[in-house]
Jmol script that loads the backbone (N, CA, C; Angstrom):
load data "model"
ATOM      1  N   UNK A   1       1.739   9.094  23.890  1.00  0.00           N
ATOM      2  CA  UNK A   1       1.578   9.368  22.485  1.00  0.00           C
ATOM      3  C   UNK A   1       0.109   9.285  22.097  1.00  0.00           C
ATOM      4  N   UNK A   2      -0.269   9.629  23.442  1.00  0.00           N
ATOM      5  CA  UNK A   2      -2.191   9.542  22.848  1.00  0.00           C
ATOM      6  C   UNK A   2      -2.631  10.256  22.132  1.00  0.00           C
ATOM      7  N   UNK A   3      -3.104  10.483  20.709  1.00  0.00           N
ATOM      8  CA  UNK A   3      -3.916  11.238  20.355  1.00  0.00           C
ATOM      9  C   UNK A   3      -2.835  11.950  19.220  1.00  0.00           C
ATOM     10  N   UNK A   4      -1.647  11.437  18.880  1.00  0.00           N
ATOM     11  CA  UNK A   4      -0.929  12.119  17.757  1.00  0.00           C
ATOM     12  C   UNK A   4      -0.003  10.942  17.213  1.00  0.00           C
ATOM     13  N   UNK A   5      -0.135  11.041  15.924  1.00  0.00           N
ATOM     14  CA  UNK A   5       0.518  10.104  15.040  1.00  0.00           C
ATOM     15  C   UNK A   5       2.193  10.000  15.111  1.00  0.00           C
ATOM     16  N   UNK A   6       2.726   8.669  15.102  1.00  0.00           N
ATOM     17  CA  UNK A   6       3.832   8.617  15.581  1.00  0.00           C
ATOM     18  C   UNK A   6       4.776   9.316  13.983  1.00  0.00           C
ATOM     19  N   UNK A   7       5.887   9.558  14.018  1.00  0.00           N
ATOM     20  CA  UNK A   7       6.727  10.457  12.887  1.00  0.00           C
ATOM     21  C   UNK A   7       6.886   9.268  11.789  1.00  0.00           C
ATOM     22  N   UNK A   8       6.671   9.798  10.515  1.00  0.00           N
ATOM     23  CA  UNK A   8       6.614   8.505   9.459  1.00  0.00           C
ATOM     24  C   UNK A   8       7.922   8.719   8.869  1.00  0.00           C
ATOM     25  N   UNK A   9       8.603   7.771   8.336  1.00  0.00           N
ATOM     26  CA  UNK A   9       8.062   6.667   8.984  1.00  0.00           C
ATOM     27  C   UNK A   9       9.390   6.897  10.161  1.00  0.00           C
ATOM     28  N   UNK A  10       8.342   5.643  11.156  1.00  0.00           N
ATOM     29  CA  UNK A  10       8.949   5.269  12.537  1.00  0.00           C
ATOM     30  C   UNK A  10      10.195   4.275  12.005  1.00  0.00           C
ATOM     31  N   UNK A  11      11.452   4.571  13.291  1.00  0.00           N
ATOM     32  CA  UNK A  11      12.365   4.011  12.784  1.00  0.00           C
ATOM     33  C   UNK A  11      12.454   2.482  12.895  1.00  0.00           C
ATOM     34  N   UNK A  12      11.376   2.192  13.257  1.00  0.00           N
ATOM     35  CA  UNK A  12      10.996   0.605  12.790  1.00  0.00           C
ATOM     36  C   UNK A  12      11.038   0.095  11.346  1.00  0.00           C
ATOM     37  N   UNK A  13      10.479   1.049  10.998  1.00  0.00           N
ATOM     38  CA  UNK A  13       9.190   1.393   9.728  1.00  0.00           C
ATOM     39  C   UNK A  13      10.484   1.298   8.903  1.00  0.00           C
ATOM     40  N   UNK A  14      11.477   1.991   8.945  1.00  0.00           N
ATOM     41  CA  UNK A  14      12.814   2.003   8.016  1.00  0.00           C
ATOM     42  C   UNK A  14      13.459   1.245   7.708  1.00  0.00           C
ATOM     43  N   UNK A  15      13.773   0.616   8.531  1.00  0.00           N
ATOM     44  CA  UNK A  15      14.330  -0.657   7.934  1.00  0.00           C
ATOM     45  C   UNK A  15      13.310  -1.666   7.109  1.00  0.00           C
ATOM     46  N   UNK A  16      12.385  -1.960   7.410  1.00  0.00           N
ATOM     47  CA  UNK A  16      11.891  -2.658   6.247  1.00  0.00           C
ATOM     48  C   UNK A  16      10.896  -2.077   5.037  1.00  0.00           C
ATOM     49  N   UNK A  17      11.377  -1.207   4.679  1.00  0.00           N
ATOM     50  CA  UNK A  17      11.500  -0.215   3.157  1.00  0.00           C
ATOM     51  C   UNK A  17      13.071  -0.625   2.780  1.00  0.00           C
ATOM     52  N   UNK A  18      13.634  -1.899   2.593  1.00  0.00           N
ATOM     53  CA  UNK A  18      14.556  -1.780   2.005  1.00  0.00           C
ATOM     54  C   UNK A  18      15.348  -1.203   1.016  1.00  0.00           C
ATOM     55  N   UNK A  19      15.851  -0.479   0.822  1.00  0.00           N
ATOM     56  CA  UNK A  19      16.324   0.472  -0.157  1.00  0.00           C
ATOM     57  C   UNK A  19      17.003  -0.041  -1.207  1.00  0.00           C
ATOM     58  N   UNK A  20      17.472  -1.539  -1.370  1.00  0.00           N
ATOM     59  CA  UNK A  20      17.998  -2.461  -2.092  1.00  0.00           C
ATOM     60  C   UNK A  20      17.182  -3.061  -2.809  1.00  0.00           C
ATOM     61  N   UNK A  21      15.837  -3.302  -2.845  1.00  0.00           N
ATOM     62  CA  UNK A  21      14.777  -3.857  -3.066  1.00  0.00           C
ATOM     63  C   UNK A  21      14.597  -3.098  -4.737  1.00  0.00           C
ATOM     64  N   UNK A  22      13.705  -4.012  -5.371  1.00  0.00           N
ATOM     65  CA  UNK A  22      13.135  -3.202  -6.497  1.00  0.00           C
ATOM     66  C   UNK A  22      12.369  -2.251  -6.139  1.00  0.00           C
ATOM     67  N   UNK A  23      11.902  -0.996  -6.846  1.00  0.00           N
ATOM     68  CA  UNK A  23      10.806  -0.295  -6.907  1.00  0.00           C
ATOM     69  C   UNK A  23       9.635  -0.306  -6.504  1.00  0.00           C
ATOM     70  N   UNK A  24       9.405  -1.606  -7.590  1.00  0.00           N
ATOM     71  CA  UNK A  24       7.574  -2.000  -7.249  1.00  0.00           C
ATOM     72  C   UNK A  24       7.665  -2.719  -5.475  1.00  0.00           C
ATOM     73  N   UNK A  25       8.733  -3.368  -4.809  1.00  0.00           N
ATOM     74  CA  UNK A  25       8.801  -3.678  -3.550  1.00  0.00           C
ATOM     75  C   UNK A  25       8.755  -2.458  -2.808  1.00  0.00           C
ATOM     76  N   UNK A  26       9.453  -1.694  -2.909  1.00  0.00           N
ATOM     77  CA  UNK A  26       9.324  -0.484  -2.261  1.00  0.00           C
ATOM     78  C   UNK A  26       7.705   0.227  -2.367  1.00  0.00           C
ATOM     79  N   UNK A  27       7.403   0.559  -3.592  1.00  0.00           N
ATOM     80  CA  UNK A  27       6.137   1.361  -3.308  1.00  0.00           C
ATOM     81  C   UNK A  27       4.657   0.594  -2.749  1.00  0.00           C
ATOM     82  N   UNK A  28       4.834  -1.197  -3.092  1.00  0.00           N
ATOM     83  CA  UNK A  28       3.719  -1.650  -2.560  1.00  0.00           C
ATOM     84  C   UNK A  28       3.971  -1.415  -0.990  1.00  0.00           C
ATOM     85  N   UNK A  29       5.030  -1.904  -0.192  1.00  0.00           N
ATOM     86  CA  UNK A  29       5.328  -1.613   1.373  1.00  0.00           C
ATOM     87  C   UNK A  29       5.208  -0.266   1.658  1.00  0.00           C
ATOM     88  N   UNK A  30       5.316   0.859   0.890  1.00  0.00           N
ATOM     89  CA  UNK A  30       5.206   1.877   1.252  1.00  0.00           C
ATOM     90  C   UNK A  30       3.516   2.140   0.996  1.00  0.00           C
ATOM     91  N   UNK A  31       3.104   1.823   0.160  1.00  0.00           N
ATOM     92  CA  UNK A  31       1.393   1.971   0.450  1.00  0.00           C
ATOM     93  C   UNK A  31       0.952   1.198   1.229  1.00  0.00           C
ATOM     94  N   UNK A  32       1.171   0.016   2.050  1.00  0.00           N
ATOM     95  CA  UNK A  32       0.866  -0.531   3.079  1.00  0.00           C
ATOM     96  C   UNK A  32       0.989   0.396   4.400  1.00  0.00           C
ATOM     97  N   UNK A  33       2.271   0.691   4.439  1.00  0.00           N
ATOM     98  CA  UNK A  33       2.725   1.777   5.567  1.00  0.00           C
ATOM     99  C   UNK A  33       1.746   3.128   5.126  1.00  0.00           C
ATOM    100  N   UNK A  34       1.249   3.922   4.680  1.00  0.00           N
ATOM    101  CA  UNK A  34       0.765   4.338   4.564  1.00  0.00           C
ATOM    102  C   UNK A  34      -0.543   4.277   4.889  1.00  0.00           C
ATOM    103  N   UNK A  35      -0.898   3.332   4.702  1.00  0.00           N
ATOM    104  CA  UNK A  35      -2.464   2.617   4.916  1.00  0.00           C
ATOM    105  C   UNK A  35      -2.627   2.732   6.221  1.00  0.00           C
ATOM    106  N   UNK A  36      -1.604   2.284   6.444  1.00  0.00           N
ATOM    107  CA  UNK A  36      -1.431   2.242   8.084  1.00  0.00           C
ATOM    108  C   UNK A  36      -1.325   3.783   9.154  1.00  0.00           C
ATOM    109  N   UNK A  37      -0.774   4.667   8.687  1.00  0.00           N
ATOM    110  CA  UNK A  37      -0.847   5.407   9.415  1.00  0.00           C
ATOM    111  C   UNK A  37      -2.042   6.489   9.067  1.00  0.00           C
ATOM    112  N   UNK A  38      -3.275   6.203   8.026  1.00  0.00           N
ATOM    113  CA  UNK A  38      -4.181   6.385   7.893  1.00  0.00           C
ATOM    114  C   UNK A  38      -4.149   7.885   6.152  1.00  0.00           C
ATOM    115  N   UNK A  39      -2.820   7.871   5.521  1.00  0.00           N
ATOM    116  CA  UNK A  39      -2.906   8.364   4.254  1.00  0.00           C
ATOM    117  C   UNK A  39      -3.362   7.774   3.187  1.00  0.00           C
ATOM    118  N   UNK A  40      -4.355   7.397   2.898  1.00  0.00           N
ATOM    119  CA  UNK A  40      -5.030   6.835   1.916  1.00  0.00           C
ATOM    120  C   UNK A  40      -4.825   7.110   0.420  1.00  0.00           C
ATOM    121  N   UNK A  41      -4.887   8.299   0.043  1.00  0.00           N
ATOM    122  CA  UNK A  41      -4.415   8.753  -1.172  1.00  0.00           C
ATOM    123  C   UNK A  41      -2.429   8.872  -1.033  1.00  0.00           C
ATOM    124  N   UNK A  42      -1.951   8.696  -0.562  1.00  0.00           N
ATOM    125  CA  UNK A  42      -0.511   8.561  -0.638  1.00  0.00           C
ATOM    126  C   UNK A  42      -0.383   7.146  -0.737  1.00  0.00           C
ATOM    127  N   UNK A  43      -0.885   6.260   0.165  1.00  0.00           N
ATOM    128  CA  UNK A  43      -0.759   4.809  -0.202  1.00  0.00           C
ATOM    129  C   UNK A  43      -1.097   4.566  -1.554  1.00  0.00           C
ATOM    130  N   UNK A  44      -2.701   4.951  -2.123  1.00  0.00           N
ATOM    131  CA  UNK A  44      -3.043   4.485  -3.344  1.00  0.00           C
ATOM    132  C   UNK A  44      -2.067   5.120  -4.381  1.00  0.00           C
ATOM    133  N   UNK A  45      -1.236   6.272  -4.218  1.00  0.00           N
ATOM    134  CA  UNK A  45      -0.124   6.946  -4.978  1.00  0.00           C
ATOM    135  C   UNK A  45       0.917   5.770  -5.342  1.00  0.00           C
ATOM    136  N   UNK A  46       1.306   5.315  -4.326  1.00  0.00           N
ATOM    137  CA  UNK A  46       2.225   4.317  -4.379  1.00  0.00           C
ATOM    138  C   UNK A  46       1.282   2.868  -4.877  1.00  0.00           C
ATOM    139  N   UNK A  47       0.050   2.223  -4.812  1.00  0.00           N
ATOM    140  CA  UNK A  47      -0.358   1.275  -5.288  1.00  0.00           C
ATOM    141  C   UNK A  47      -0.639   1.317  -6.347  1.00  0.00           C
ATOM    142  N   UNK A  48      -0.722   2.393  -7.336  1.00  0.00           N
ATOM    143  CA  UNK A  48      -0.534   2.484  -8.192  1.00  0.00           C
ATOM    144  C   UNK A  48       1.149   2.227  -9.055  1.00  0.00           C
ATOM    145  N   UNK A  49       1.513   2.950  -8.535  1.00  0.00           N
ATOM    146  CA  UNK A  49       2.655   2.733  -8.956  1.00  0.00           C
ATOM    147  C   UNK A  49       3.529   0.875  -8.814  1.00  0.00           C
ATOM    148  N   UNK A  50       3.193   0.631  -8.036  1.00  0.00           N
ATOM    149  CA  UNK A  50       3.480  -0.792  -8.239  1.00  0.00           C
ATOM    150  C   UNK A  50       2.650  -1.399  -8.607  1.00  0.00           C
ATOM    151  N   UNK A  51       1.487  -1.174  -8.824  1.00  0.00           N
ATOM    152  CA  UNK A  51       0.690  -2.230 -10.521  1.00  0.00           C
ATOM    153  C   UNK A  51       1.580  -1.526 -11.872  1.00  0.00           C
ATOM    154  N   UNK A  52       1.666  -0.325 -12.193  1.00  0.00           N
ATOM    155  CA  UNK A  52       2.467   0.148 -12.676  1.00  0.00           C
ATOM    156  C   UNK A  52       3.873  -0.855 -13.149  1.00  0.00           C
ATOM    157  N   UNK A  53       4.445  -0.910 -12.016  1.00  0.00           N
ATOM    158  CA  UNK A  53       5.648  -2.001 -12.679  1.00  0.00           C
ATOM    159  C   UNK A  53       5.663  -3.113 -12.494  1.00  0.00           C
ATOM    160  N   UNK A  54       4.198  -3.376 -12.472  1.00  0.00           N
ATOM    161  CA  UNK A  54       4.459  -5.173 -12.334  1.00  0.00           C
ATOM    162  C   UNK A  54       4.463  -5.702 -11.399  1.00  0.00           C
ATOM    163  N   UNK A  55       4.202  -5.443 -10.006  1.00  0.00           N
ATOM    164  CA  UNK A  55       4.630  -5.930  -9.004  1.00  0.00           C
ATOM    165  C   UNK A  55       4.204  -7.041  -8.491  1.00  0.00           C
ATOM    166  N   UNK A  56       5.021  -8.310  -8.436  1.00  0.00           N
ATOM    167  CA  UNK A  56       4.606  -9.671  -8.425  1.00  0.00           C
ATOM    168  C   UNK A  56       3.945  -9.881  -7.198  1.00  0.00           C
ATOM    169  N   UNK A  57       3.745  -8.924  -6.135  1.00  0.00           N
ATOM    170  CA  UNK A  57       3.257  -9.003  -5.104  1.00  0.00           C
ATOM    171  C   UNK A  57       1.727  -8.707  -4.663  1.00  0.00           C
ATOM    172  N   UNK A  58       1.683  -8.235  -5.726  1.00  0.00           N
ATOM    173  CA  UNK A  58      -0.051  -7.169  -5.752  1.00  0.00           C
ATOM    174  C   UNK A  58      -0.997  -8.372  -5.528  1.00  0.00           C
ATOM    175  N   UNK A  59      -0.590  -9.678  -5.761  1.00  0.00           N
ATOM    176  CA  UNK A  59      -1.650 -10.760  -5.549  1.00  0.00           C
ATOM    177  C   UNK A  59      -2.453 -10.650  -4.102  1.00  0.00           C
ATOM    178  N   UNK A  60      -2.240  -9.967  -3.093  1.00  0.00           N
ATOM    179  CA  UNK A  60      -2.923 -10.223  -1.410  1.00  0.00           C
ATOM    180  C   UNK A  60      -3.548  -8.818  -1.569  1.00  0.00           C
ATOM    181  N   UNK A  61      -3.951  -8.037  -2.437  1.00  0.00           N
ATOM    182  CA  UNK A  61      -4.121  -6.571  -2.477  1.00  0.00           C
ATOM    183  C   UNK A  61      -5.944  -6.463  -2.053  1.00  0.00           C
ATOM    184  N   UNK A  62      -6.308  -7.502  -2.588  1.00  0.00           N
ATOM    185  CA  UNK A  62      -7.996  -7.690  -3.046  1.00  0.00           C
ATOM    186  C   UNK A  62      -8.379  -8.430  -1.593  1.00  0.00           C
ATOM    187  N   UNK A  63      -7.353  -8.795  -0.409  1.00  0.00           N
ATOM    188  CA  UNK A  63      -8.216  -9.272   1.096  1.00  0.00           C
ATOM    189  C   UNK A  63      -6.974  -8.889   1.936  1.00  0.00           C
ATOM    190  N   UNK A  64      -5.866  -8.063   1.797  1.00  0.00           N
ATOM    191  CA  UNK A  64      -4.941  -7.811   2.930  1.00  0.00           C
ATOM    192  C   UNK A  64      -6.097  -6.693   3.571  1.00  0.00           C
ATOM    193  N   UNK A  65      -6.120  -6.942   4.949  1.00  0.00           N
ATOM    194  CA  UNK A  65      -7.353  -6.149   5.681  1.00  0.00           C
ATOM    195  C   UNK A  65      -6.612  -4.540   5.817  1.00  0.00           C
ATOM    196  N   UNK A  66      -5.493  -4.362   5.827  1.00  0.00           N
ATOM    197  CA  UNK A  66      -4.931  -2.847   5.458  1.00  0.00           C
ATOM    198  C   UNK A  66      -5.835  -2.269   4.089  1.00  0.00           C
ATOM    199  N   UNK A  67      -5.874  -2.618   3.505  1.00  0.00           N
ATOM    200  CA  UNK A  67      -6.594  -1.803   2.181  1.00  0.00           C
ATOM    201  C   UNK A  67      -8.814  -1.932   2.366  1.00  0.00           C
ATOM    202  N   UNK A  68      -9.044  -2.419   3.895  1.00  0.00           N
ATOM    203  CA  UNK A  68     -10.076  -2.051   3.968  1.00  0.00           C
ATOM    204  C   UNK A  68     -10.695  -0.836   3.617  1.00  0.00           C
ATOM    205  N   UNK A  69      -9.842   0.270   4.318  1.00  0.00           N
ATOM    206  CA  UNK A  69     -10.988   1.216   4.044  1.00  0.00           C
ATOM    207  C   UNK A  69     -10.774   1.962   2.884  1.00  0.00           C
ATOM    208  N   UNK A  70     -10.229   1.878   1.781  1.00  0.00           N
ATOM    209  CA  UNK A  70     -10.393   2.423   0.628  1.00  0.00           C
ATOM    210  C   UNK A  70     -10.717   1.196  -0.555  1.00  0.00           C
ATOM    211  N   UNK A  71     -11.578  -0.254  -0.147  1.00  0.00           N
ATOM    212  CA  UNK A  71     -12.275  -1.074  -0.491  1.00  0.00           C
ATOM    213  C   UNK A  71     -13.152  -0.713  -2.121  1.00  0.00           C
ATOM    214  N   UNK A  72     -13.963   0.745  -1.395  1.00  0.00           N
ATOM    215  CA  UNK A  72     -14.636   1.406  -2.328  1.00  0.00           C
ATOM    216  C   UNK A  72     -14.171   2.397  -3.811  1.00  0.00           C
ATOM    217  N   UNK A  73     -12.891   3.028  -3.063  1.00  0.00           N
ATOM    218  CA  UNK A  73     -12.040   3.823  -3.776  1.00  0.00           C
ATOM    219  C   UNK A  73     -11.954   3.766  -5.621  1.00  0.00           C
ATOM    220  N   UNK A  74     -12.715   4.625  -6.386  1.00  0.00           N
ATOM    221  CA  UNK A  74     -12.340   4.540  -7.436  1.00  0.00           C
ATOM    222  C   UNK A  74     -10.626   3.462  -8.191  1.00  0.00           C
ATOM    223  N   UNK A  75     -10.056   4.607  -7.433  1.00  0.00           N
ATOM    224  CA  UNK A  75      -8.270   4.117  -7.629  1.00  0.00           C
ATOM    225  C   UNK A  75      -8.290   2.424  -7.417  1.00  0.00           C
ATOM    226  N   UNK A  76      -8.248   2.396  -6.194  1.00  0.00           N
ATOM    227  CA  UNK A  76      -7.915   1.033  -5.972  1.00  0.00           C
ATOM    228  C   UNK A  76      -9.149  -0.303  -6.666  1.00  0.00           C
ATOM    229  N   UNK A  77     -10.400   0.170  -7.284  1.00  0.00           N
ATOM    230  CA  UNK A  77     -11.104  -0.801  -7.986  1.00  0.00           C
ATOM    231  C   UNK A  77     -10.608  -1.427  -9.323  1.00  0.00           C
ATOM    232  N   UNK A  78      -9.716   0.035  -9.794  1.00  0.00           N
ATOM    233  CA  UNK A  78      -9.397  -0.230 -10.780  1.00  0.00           C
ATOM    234  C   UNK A  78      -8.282  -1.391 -10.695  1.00  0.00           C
ATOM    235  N   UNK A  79      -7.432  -1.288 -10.004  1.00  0.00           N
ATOM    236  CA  UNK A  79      -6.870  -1.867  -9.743  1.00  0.00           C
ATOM    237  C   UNK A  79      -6.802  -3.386  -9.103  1.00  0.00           C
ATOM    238  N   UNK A  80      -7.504  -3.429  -8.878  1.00  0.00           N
ATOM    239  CA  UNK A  80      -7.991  -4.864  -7.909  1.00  0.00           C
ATOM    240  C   UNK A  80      -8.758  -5.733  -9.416  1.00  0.00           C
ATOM    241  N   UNK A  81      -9.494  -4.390 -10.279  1.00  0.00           N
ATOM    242  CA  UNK A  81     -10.147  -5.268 -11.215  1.00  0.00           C
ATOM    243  C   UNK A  81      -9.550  -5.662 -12.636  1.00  0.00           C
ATOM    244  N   UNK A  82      -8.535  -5.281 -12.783  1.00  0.00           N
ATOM    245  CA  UNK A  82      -7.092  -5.487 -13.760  1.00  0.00           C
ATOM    246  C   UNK A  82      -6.705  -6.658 -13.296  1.00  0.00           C
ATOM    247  N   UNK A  83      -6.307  -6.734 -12.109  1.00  0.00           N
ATOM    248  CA  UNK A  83      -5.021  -7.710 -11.464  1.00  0.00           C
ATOM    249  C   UNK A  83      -6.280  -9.339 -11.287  1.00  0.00           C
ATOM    250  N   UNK A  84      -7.568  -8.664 -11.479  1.00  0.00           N
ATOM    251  CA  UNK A  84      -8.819  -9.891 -11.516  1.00  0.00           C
ATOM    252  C   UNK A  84      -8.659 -10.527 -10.021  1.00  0.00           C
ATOM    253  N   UNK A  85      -8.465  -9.709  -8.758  1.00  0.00           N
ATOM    254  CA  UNK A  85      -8.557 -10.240  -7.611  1.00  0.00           C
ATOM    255  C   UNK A  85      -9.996 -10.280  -6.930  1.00  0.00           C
ATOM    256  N   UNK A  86      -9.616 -10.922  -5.838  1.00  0.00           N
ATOM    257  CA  UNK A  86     -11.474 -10.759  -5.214  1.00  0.00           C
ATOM    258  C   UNK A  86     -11.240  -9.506  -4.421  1.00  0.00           C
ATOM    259  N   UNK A  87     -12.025  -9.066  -3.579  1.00  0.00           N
ATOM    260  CA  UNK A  87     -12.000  -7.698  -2.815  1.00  0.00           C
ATOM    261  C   UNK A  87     -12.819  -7.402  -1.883  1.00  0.00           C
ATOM    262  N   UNK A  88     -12.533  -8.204  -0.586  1.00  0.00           N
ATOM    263  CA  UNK A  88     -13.095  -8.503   0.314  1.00  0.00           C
ATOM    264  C   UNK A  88     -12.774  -8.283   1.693  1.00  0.00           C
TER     265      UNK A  88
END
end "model"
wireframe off; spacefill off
backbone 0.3
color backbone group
């Protein structure tokens, strides 16, 4: 699988997108997963959307090392600087 991205999501990847879960659980894990397989603007689609509803989870957003490289990102400053996290 050298050199081509595995099918998103992997059926790993599926099961924990719980589908039972609230919303804002779903779209923050899904912009993580995203992050991860290197869609940046689809993740921040979804990180938005769970600041959007509140998502009690957004607290690790400003040093989870997945959201390194869009650190700079208009989108995600805003966001990091609402929620008053550090961003590091």
């Amino acid at each position: 699988m050298v050199g081509k991205k595995a099918p998103f999501p992997a059926p790993s990847i599926r099961a924990s997108v719980d589908v039972e879960r609230p919303a804002w659980y779903r779209d923050h894990a899904l912009g993580d997963l995203w992050m991860l397989y290197g869609e940046h603007e689809r993740a921040l689609d979804h990180l938005e959307r769970a600041f959007e509803a509140e998502d009690p989870t957004l607290g690790t957003v400003g040093i989870d090392p997945v959201w390194d490289p869009v650190r700079e990102d208009p989108r995600y400053l805003r966001i990091v600087e609402a929620l008053r996290l550090p961003n590091s």
